[in-house]
Predicted model as a PDB file, atoms N, CA, C, CB and O in Angstrom, pLDDT in the B-factor column:
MODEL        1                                                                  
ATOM      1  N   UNK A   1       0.656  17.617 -16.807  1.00 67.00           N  
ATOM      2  CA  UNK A   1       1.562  16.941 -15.909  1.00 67.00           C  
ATOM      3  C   UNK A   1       2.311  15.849 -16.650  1.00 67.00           C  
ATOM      4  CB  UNK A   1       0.807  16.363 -14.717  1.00 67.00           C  
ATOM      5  O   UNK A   1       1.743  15.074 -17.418  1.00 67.00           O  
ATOM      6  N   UNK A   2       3.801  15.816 -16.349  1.00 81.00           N  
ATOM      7  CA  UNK A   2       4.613  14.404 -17.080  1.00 81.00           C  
ATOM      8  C   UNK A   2       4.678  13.160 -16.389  1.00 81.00           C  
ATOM      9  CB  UNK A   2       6.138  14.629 -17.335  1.00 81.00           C  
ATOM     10  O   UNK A   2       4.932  12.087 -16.936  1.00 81.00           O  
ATOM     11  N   UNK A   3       4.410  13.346 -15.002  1.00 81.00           N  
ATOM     12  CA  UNK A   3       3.899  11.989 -14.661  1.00 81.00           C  
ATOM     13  C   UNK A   3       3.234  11.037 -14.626  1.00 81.00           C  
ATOM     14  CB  UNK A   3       3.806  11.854 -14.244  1.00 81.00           C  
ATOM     15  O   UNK A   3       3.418   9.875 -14.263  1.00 81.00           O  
ATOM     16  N   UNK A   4       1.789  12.013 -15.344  1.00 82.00           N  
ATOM     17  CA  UNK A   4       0.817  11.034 -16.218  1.00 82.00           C  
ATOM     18  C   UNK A   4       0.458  10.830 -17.143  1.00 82.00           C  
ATOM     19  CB  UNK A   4       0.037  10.930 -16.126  1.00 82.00           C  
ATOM     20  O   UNK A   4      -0.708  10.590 -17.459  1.00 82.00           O  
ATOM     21  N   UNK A   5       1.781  10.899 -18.077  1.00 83.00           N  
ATOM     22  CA  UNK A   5       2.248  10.251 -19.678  1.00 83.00           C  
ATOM     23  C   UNK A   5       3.039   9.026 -19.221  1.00 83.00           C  
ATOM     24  CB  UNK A   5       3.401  11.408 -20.800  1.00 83.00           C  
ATOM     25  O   UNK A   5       2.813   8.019 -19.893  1.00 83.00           O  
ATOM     26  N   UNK A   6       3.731   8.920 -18.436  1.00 85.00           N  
ATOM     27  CA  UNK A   6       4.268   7.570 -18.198  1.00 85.00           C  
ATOM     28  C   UNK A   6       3.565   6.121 -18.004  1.00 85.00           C  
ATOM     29  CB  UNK A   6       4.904   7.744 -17.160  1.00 85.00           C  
ATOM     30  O   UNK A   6       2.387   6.042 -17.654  1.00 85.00           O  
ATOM     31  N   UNK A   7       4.272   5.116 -18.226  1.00 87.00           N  
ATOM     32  CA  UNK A   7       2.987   3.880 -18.169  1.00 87.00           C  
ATOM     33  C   UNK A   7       4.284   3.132 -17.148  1.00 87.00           C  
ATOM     34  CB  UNK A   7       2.267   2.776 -20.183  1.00 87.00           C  
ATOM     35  O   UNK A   7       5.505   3.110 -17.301  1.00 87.00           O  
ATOM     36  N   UNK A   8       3.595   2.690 -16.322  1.00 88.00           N  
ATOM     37  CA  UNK A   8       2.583   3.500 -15.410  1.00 88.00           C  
ATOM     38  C   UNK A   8       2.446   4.930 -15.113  1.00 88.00           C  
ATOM     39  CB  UNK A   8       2.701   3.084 -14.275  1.00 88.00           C  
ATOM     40  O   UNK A   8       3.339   5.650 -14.668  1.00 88.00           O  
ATOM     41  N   UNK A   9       1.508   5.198 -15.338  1.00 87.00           N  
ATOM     42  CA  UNK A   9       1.264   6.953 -14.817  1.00 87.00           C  
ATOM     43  C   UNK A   9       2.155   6.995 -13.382  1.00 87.00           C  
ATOM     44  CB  UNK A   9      -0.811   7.454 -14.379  1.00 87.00           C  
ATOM     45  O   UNK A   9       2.095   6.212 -12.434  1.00 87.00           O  
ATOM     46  N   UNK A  10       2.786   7.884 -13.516  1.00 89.00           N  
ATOM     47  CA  UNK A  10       4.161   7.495 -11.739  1.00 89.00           C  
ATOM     48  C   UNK A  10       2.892   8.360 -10.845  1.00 89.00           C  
ATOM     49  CB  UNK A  10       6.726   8.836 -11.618  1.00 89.00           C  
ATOM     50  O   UNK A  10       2.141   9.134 -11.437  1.00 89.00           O  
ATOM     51  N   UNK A  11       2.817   8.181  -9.805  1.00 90.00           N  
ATOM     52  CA  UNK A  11       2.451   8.803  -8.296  1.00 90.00           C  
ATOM     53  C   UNK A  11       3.406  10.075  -8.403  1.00 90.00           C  
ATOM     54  CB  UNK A  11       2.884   7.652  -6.763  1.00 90.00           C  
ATOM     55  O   UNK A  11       4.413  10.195  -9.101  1.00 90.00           O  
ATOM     56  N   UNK A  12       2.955  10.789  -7.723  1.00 90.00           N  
ATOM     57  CA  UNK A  12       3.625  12.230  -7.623  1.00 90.00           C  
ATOM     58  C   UNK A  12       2.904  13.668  -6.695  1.00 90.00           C  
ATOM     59  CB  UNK A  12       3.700  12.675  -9.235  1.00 90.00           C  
ATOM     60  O   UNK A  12       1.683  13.824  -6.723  1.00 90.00           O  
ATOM     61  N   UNK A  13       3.546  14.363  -6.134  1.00 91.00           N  
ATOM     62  CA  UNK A  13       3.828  15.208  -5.413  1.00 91.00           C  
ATOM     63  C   UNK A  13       3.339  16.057  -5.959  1.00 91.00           C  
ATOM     64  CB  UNK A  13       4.877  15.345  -5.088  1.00 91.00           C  
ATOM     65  O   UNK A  13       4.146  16.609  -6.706  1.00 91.00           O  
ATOM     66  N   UNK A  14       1.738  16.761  -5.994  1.00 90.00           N  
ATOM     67  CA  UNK A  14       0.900  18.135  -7.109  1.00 90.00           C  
ATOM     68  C   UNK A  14       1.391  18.762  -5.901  1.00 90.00           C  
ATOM     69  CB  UNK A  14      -1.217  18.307  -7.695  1.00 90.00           C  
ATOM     70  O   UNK A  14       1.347  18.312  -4.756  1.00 90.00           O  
ATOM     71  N   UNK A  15       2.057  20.301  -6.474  1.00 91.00           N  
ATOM     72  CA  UNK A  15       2.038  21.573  -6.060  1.00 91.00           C  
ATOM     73  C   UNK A  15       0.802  22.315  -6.257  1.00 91.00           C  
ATOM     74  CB  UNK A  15       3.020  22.195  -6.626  1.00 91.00           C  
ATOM     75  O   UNK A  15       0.310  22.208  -7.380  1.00 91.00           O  
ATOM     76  N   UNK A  16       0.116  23.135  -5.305  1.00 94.00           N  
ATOM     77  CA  UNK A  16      -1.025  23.886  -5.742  1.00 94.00           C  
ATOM     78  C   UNK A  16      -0.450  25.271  -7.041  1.00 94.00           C  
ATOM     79  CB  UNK A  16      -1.768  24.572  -4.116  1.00 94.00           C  
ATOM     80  O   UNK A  16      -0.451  26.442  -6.662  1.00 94.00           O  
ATOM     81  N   UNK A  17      -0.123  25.010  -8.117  1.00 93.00           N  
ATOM     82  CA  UNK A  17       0.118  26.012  -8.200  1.00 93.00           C  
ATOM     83  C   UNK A  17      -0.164  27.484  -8.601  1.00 93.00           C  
ATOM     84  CB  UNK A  17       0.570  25.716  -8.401  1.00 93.00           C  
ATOM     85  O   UNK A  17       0.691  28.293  -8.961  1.00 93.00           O  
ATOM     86  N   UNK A  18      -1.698  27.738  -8.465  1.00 94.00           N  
ATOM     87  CA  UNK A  18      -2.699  28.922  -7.957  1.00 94.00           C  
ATOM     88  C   UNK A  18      -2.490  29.511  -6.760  1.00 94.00           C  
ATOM     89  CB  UNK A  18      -4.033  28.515  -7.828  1.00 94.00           C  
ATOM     90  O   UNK A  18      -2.789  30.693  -6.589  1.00 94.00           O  
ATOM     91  N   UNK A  19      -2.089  28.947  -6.040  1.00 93.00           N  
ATOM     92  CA  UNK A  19      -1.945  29.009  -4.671  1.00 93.00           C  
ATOM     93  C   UNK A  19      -0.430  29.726  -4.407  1.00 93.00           C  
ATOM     94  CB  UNK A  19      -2.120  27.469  -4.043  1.00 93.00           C  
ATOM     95  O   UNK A  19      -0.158  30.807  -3.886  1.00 93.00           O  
ATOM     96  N   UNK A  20       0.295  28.853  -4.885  1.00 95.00           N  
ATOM     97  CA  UNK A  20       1.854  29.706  -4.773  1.00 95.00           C  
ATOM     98  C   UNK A  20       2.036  31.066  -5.714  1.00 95.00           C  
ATOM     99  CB  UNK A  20       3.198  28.588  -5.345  1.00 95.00           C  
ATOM    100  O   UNK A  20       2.808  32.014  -5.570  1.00 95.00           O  
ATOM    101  N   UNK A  21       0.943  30.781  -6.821  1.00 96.00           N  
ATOM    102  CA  UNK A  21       1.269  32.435  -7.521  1.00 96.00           C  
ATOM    103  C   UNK A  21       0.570  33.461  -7.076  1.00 96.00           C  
ATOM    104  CB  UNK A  21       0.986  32.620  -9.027  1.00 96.00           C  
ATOM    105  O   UNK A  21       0.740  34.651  -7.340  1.00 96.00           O  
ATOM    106  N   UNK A  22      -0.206  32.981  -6.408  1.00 95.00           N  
ATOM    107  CA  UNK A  22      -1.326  34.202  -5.323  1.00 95.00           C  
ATOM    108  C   UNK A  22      -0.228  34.793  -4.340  1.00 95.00           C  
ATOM    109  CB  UNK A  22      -2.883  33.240  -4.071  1.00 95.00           C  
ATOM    110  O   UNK A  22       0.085  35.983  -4.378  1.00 95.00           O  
ATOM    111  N   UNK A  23       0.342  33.877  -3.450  1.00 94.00           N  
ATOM    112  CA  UNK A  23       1.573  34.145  -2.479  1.00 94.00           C  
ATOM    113  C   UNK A  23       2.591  34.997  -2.958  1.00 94.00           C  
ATOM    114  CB  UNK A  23       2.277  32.919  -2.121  1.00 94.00           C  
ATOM    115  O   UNK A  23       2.806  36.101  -2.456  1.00 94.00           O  
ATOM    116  N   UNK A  24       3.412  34.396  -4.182  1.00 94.00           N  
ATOM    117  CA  UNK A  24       4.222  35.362  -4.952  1.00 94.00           C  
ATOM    118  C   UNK A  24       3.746  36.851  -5.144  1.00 94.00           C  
ATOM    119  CB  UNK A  24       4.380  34.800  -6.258  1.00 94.00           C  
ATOM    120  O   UNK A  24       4.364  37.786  -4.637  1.00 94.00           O  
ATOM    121  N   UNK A  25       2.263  37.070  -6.139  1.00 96.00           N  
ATOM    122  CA  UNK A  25       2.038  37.946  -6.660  1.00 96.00           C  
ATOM    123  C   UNK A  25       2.020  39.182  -4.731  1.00 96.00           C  
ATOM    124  CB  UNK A  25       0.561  37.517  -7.844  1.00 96.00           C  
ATOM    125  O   UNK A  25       2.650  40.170  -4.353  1.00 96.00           O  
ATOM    126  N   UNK A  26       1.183  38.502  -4.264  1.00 94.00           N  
ATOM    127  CA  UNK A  26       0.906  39.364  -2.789  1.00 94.00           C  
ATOM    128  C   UNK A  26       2.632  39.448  -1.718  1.00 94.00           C  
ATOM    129  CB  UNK A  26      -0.650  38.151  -1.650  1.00 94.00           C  
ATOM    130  O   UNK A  26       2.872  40.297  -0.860  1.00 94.00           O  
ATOM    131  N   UNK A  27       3.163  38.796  -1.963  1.00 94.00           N  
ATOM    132  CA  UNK A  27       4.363  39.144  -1.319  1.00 94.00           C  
ATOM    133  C   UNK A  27       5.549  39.957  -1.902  1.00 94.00           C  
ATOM    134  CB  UNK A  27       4.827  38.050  -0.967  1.00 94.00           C  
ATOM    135  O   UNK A  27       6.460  40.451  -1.237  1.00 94.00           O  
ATOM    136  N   UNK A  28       5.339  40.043  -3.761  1.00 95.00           N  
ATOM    137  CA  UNK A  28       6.047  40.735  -4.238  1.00 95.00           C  
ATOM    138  C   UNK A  28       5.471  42.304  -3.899  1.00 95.00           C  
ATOM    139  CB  UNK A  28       6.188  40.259  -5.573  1.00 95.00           C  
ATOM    140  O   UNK A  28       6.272  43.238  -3.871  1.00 95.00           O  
ATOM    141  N   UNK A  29       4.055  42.515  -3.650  1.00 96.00           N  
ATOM    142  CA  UNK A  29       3.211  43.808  -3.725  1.00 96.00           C  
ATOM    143  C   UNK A  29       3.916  44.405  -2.349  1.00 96.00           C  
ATOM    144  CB  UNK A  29       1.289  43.573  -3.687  1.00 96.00           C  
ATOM    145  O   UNK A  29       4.588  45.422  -2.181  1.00 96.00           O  
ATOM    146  N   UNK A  30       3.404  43.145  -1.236  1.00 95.00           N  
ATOM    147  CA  UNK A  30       4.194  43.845   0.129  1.00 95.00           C  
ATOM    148  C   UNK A  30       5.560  44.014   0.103  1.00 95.00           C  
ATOM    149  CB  UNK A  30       4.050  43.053   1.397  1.00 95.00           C  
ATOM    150  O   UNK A  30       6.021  44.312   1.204  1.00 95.00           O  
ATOM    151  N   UNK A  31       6.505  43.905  -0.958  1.00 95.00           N  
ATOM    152  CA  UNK A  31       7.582  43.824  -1.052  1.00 95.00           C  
ATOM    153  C   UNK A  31       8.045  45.309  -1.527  1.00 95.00           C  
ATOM    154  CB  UNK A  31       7.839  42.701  -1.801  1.00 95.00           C  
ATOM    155  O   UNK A  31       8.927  45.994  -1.009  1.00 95.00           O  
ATOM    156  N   UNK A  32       7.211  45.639  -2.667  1.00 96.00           N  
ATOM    157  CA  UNK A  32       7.302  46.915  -3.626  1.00 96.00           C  
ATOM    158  C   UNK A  32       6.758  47.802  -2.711  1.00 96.00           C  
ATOM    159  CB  UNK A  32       6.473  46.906  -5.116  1.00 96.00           C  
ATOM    160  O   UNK A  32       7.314  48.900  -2.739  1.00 96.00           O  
ATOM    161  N   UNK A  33       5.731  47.679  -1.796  1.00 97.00           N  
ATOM    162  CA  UNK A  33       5.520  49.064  -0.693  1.00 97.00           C  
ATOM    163  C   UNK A  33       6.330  49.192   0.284  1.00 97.00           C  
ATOM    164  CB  UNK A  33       4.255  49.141   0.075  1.00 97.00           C  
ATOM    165  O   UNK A  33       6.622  50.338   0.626  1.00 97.00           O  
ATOM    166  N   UNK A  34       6.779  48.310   0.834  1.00 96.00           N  
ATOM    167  CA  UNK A  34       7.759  48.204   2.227  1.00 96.00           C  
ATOM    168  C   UNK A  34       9.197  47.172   1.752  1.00 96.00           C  
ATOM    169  CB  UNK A  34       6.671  47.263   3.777  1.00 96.00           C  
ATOM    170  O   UNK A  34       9.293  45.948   1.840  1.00 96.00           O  
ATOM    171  N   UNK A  35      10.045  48.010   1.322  1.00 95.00           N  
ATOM    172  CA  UNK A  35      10.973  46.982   1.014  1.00 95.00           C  
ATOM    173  C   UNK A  35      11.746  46.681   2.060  1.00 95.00           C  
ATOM    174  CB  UNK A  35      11.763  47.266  -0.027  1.00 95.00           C  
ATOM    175  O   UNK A  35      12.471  45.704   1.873  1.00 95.00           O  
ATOM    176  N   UNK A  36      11.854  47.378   3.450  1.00 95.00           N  
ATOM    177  CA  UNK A  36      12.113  46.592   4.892  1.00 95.00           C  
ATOM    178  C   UNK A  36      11.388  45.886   5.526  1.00 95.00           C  
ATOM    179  CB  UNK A  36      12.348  47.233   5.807  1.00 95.00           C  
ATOM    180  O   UNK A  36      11.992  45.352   6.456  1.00 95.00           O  
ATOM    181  N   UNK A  37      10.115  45.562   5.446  1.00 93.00           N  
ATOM    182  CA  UNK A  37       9.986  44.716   5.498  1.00 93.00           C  
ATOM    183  C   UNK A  37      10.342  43.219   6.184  1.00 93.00           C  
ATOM    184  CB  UNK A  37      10.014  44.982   4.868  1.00 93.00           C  
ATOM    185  O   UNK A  37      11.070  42.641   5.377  1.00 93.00           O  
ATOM    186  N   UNK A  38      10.117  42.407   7.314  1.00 92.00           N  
ATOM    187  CA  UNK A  38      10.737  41.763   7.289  1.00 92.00           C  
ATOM    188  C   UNK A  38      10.653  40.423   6.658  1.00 92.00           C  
ATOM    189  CB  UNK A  38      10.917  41.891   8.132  1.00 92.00           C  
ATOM    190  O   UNK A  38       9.435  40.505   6.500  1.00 92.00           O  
ATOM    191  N   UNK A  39      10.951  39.199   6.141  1.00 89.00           N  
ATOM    192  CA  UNK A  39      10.736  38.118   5.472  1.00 89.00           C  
ATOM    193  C   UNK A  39      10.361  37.172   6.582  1.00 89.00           C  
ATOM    194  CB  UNK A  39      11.886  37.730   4.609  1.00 89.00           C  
ATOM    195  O   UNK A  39      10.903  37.099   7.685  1.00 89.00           O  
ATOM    196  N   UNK A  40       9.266  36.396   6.087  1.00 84.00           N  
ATOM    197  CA  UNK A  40       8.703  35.277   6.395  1.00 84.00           C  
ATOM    198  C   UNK A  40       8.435  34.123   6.104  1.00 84.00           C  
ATOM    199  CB  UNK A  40       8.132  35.408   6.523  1.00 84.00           C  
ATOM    200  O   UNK A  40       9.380  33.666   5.460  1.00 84.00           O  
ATOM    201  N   UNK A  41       7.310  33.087   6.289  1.00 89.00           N  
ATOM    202  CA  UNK A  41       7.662  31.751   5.580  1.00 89.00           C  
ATOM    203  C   UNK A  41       6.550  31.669   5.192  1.00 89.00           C  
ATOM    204  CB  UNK A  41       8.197  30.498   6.269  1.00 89.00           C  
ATOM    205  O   UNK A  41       5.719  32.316   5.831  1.00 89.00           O  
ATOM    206  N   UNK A  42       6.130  30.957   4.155  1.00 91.00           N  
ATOM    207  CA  UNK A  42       4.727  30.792   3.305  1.00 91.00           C  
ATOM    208  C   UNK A  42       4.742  29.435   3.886  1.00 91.00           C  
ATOM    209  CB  UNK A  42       4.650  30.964   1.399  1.00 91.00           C  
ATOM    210  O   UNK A  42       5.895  29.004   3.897  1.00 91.00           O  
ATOM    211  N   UNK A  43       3.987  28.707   4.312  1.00 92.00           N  
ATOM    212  CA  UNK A  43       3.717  27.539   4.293  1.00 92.00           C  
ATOM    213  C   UNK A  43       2.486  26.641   3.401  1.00 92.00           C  
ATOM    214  CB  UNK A  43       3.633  27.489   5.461  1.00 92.00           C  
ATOM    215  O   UNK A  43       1.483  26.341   4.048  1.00 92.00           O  
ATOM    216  N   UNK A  44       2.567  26.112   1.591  1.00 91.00           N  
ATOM    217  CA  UNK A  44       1.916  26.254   0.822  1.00 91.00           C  
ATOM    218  C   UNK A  44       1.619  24.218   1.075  1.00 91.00           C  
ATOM    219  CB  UNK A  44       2.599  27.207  -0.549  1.00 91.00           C  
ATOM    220  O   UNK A  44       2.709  23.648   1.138  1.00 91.00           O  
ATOM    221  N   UNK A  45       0.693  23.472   1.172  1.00 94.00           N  
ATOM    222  CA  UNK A  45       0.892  22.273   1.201  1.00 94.00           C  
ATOM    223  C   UNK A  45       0.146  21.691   0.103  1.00 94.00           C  
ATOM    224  CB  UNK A  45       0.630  21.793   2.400  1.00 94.00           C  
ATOM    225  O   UNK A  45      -0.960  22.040  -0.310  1.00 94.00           O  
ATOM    226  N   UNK A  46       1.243  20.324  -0.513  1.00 95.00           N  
ATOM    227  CA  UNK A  46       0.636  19.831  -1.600  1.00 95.00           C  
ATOM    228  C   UNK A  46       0.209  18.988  -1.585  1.00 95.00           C  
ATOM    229  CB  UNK A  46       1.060  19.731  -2.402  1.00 95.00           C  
ATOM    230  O   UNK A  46       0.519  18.297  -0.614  1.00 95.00           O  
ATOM    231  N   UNK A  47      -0.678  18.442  -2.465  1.00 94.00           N  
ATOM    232  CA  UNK A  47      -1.619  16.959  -2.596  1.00 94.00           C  
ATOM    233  C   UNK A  47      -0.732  15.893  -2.846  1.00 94.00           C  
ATOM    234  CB  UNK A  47      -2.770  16.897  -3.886  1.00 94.00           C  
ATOM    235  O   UNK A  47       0.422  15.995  -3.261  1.00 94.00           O  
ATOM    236  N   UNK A  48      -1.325  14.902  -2.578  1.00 93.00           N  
ATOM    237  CA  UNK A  48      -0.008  13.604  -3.718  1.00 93.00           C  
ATOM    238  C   UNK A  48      -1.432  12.599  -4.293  1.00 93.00           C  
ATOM    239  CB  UNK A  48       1.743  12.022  -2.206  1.00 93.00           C  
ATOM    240  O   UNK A  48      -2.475  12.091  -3.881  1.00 93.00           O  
ATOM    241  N   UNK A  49      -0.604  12.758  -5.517  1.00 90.00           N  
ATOM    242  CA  UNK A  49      -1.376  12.235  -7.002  1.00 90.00           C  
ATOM    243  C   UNK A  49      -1.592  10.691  -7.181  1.00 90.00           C  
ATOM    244  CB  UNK A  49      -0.416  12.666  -8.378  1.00 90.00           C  
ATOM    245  O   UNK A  49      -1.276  10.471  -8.350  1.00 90.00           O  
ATOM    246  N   UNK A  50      -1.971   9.529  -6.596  1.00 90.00           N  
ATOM    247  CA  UNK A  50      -1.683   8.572  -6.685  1.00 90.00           C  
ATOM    248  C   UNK A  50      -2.526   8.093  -7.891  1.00 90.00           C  
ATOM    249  CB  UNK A  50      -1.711   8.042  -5.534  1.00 90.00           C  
ATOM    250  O   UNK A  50      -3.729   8.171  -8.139  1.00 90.00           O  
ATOM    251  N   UNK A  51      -1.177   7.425  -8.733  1.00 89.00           N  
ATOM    252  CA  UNK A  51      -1.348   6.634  -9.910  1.00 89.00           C  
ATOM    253  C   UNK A  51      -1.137   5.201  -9.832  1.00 89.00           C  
ATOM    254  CB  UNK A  51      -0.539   7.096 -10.861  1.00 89.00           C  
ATOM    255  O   UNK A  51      -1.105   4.402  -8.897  1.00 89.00           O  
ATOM    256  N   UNK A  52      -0.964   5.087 -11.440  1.00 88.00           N  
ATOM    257  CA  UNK A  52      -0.619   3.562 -11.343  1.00 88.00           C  
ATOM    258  C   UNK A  52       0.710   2.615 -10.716  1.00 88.00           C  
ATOM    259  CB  UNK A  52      -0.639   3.258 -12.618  1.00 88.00           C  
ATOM    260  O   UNK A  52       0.844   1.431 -10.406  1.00 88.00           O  
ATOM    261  N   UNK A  53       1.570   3.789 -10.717  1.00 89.00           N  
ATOM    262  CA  UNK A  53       2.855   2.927 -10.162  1.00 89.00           C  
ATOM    263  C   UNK A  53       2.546   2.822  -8.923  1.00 89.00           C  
ATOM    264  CB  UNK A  53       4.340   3.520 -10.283  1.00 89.00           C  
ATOM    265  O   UNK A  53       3.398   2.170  -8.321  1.00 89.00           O  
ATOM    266  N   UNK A  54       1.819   3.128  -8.365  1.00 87.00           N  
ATOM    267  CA  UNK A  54       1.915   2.835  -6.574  1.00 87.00           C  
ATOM    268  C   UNK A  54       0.937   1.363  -6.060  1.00 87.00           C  
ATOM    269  CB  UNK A  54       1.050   4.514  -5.584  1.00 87.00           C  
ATOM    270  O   UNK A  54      -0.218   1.307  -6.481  1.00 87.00           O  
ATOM    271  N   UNK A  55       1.228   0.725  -5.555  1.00 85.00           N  
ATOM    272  CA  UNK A  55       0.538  -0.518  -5.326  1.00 85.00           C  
ATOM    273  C   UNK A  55       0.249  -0.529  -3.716  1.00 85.00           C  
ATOM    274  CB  UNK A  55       1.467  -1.828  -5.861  1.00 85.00           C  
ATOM    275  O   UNK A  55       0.900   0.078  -2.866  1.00 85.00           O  
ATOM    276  N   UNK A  56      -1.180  -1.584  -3.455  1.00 82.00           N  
ATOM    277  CA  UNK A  56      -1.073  -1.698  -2.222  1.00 82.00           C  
ATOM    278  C   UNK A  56       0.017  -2.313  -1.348  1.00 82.00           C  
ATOM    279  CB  UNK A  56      -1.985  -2.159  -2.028  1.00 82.00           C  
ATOM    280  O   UNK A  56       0.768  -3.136  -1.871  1.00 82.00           O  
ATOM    281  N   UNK A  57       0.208  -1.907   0.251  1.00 79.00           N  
ATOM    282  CA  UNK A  57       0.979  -3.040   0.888  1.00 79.00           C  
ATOM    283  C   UNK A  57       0.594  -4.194   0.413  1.00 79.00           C  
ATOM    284  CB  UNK A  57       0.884  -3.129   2.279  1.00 79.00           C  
ATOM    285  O   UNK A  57      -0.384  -4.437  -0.295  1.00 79.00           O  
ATOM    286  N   UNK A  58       1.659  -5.131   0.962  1.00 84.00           N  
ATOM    287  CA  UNK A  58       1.544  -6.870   1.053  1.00 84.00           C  
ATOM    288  C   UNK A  58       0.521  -7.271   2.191  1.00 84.00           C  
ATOM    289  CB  UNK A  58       3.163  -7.662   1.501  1.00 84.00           C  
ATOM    290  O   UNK A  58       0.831  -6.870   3.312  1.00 84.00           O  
ATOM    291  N   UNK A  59       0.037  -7.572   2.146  1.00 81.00           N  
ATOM    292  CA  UNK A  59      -0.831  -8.458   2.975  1.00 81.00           C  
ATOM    293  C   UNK A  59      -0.293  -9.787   4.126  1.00 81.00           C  
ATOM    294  CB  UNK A  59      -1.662  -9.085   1.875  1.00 81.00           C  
ATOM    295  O   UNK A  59      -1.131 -10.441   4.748  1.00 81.00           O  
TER     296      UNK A  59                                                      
ENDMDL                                                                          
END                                                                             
């Protein structure tokens, strides 16, 4: 990851991305047997990475 070479390591938005190539690989398969098919929505949700740039609220 390049967000945690930075100083501060920045906070950031992890994609699963095992998760989205599982989806790909299985939607390209249902794709190659049924190419009518109709299209749908993956809904894949990601973590967020908290580093050093992020600070608490003010008090």
């Amino acid at each position: 990851e390049v967000a945690a070479l930075f100083t501060p390591a920045l906070t950031a938005v992890r994609p699963p991305r095992r998760s989205i190539g599982r989806a790909a690989v299985s939607l390209l398969a249902a794709r190659l047997q049924d190419p009518g098919r109709p299209t749908h929505r993956v809904v894949i949700t990601p973590s967020l990475r908290v580093r050093g740039s992020t600070a608490p609220p003010p008090v």
